[in-house]
DRENVOGU-331225 format. One line per field, with one value per residue (C-alpha): x, y, z; residue in one letter. Coordinates in nm, 3 decimals, padded with zeros to 5 digits, always signed. Example, Ala and Ser with C-alpha at 12.3 -4.5 7.8 and 13.67 -1.06 7.14 Angstrom:
<nodes>
c1	(+01.230|+01.367)
c2	(-00.450|-00.106)
c3	(+00.780|+00.714)
res	(a|s)
</nodes>
This chain:
<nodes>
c1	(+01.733|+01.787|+01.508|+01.444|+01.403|+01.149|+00.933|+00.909|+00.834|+00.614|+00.233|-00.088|-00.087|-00.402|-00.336|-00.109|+00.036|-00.094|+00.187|+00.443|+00.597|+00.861|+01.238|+01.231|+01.548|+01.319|+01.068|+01.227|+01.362|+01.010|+00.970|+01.253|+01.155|+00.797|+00.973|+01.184|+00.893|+00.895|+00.590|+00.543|+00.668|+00.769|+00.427|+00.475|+00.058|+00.034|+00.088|+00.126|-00.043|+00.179|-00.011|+00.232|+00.062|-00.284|-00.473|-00.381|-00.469|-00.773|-00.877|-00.838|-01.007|-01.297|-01.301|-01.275|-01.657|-02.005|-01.916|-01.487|-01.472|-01.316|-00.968|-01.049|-00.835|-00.557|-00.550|-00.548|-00.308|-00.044|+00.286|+00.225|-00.060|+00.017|-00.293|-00.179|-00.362|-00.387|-00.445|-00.795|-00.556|-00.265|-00.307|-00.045|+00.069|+00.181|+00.314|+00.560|+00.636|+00.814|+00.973|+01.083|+01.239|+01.372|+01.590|+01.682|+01.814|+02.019|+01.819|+01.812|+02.230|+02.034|+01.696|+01.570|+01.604|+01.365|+01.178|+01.156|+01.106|+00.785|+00.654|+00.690|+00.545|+00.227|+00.198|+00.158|-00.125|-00.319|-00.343|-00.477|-00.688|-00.858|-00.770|-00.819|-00.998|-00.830|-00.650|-00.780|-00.646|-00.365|-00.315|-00.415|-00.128|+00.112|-00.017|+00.007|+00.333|+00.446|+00.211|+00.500|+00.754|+00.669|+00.545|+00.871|+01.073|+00.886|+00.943|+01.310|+01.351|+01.113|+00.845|+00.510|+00.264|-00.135|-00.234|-00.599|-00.869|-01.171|-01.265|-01.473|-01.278|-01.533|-01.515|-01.131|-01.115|-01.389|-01.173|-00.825|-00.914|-00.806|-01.033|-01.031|-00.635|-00.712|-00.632|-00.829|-00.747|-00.683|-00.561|-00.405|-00.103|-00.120|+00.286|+00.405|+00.443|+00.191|+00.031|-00.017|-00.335|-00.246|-00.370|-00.209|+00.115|+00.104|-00.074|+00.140|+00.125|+00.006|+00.056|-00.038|+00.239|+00.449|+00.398|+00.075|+00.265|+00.509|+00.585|+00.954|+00.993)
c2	(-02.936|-03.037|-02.982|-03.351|-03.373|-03.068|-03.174|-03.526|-03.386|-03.094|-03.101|-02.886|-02.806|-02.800|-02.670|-02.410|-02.403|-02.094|-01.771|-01.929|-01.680|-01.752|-01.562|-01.252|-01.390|-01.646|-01.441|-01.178|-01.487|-01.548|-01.187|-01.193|-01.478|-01.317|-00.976|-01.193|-01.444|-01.477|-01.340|-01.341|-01.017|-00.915|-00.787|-00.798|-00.778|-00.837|-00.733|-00.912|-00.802|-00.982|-01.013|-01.087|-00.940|-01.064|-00.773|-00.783|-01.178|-01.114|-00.890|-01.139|-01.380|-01.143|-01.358|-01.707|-01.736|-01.918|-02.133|-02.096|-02.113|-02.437|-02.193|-01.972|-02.070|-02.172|-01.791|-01.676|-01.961|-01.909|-01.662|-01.527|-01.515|-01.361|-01.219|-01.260|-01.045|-00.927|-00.591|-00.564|-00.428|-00.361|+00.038|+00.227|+00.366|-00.001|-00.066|+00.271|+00.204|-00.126|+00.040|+00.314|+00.054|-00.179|+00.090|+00.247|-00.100|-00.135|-00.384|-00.110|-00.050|+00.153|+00.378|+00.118|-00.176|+00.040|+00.071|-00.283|-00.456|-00.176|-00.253|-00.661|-00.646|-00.394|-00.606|-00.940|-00.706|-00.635|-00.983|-01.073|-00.795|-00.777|-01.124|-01.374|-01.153|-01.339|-01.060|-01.154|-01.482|-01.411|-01.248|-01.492|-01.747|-01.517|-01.491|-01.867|-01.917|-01.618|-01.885|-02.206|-02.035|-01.899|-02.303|-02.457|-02.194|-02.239|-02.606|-02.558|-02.368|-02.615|-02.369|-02.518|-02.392|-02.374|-02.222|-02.148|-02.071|-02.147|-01.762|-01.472|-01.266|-00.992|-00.947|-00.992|-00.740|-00.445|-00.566|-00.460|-00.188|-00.393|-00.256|+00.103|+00.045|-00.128|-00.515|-00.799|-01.058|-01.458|-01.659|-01.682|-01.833|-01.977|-01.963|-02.115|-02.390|-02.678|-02.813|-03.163|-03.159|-03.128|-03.484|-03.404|-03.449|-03.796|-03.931|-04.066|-03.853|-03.951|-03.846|-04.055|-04.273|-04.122|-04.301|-04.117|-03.812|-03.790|-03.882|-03.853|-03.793)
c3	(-00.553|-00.908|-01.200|-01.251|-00.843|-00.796|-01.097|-00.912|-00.576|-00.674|-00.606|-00.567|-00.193|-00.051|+00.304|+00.433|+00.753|+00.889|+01.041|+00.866|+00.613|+00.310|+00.356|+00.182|-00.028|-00.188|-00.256|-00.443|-00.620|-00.711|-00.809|-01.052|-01.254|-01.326|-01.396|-01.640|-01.770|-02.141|-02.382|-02.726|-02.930|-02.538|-02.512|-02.127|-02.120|-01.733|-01.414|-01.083|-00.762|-00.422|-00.106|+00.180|+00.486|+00.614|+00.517|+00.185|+00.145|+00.326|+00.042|-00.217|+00.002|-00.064|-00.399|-00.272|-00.092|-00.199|-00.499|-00.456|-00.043|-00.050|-00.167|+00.076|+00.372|+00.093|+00.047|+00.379|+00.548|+00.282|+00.337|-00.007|-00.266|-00.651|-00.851|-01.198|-01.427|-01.773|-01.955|-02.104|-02.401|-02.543|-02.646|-02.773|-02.439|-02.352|-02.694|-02.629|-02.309|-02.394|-02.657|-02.443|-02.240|-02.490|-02.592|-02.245|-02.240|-02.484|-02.702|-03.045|-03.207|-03.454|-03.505|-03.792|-03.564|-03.332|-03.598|-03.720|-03.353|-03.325|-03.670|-03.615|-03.256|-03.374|-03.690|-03.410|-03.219|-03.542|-03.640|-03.300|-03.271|-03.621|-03.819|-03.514|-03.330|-02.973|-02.832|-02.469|-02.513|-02.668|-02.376|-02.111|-02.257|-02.190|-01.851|-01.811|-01.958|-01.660|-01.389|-01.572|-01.489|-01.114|-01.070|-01.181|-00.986|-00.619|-00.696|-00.795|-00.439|-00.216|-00.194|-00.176|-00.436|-00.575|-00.872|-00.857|-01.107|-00.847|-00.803|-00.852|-01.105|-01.100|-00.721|-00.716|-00.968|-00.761|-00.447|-00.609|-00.789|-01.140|-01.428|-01.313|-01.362|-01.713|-01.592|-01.486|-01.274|-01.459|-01.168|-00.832|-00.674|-00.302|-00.207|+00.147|+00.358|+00.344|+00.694|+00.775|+00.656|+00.314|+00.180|-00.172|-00.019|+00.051|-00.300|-00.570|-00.871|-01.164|-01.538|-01.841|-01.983|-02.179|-02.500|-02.486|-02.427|-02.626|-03.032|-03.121|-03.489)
res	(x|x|x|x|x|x|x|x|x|x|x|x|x|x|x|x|x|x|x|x|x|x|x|x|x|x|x|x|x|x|x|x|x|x|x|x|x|x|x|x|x|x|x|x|x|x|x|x|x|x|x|x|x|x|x|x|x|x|x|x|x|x|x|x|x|x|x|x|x|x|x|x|x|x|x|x|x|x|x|x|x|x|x|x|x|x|x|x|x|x|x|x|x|x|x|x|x|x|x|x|x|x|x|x|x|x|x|x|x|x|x|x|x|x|x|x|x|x|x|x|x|x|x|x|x|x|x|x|x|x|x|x|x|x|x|x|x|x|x|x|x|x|x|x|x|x|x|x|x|x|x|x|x|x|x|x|x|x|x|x|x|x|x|x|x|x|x|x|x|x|x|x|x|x|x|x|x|x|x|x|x|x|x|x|x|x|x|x|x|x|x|x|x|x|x|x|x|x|x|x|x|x|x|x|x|x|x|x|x|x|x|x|x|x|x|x|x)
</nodes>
């Protein structure tokens, strides 16, 4: 499937057919591009937790009753559900770890361009930590541009797809163990096949025109 086709045929699913799991081969696909998703100064502030088997959707579920159980069985029906989530911060042990690995992989010809890409990068966490004072959502974007990219490719490969924001982050986070491990969860991705009683499938999308879109200077 080309771009311009998946973008058309796209949509929120809203039902998954249940027992119905994705080929490994497309999910590691999946995996990649998150492992690969962009973020500003390569900051890399997330970290993805994959349920694949029932008992691990089951415990995300946990988070998707009372006020969010109408994405409850979108959880559990689905072959795959992602729990992106960001750090709570970005403390020096982070900051050197990149590092570390930006030069393990080659990214540094010489000790001042290590030096420059740690000063530039620290110099971007300052200013959102003390001048703006938005490091959380600083964070969070780069989380979202990660949830673009994992959208676009299920699309790209047919694999149906809902992003979700409709749960309770505090009990997702006690139920996986995320702020003992310094993270928190932002939102959730449903991967799988949709059922036939996924009404979204058969709506027309709609977008506002483009002139209200779009200027071209």
């Amino acid at each position: 499937m080309n771009l311009a086709d998946a973008v058309h045929a796209r949509h929120t699913v809203k039902a998954y057919e249940a027992g119905k799991s994705l080929p490994d081969a497309q999910v590691e696909t999946l995996l990649t591009a998150l492992h690969q998703s962009p973020s500003s100064v390569n900051s890399q502030p997330w970290h993805f937790v994959v349920a694949s088997t029932a008992e691990g959707r089951a415990r995300i579920a946990a988070a998707t009753t009372g006020a969010y159980a109408y994405n409850e069985q979108k959880v559990i029906n689905a072959s795959h559900v992602i729990a992106m989530c960001m750090r709570i911060d970005l403390d020096d042990s982070h900051l050197e770890a990149i590092l570390e690995r930006e030069s393990a992989d080659g990214r540094f010809k010489t000790l001042e361009m290590r030096a420059g890409q740690d000063k530039s990068r620290r110099s971007y966490v300052d200013m959102h930590k003390y001048e703006r004072r938005d490091t959380a959502q600083w964070m969070e974007k780069q989380v979202y541009l990660a949830l673009g990219g994992l959208l676009l490719g299920a699309a790209v490969l047919g694999i149906d797809a809902t992003p979700m924001e409709g749960f309770d982050s505090r009990a997702l986070d006690a139920s996986l163990g995320l702020r003992e491990r310094g993270l928190t969860s932002v939102v959730l991705v449903s991967l799988g096949y949709r059922s036939d009683e996924d009404f979204n499938a058969g709506l027309p999308k709609s977008r506002l025109p483009r002139d209200q879109v779009f200027t071209f200077i």
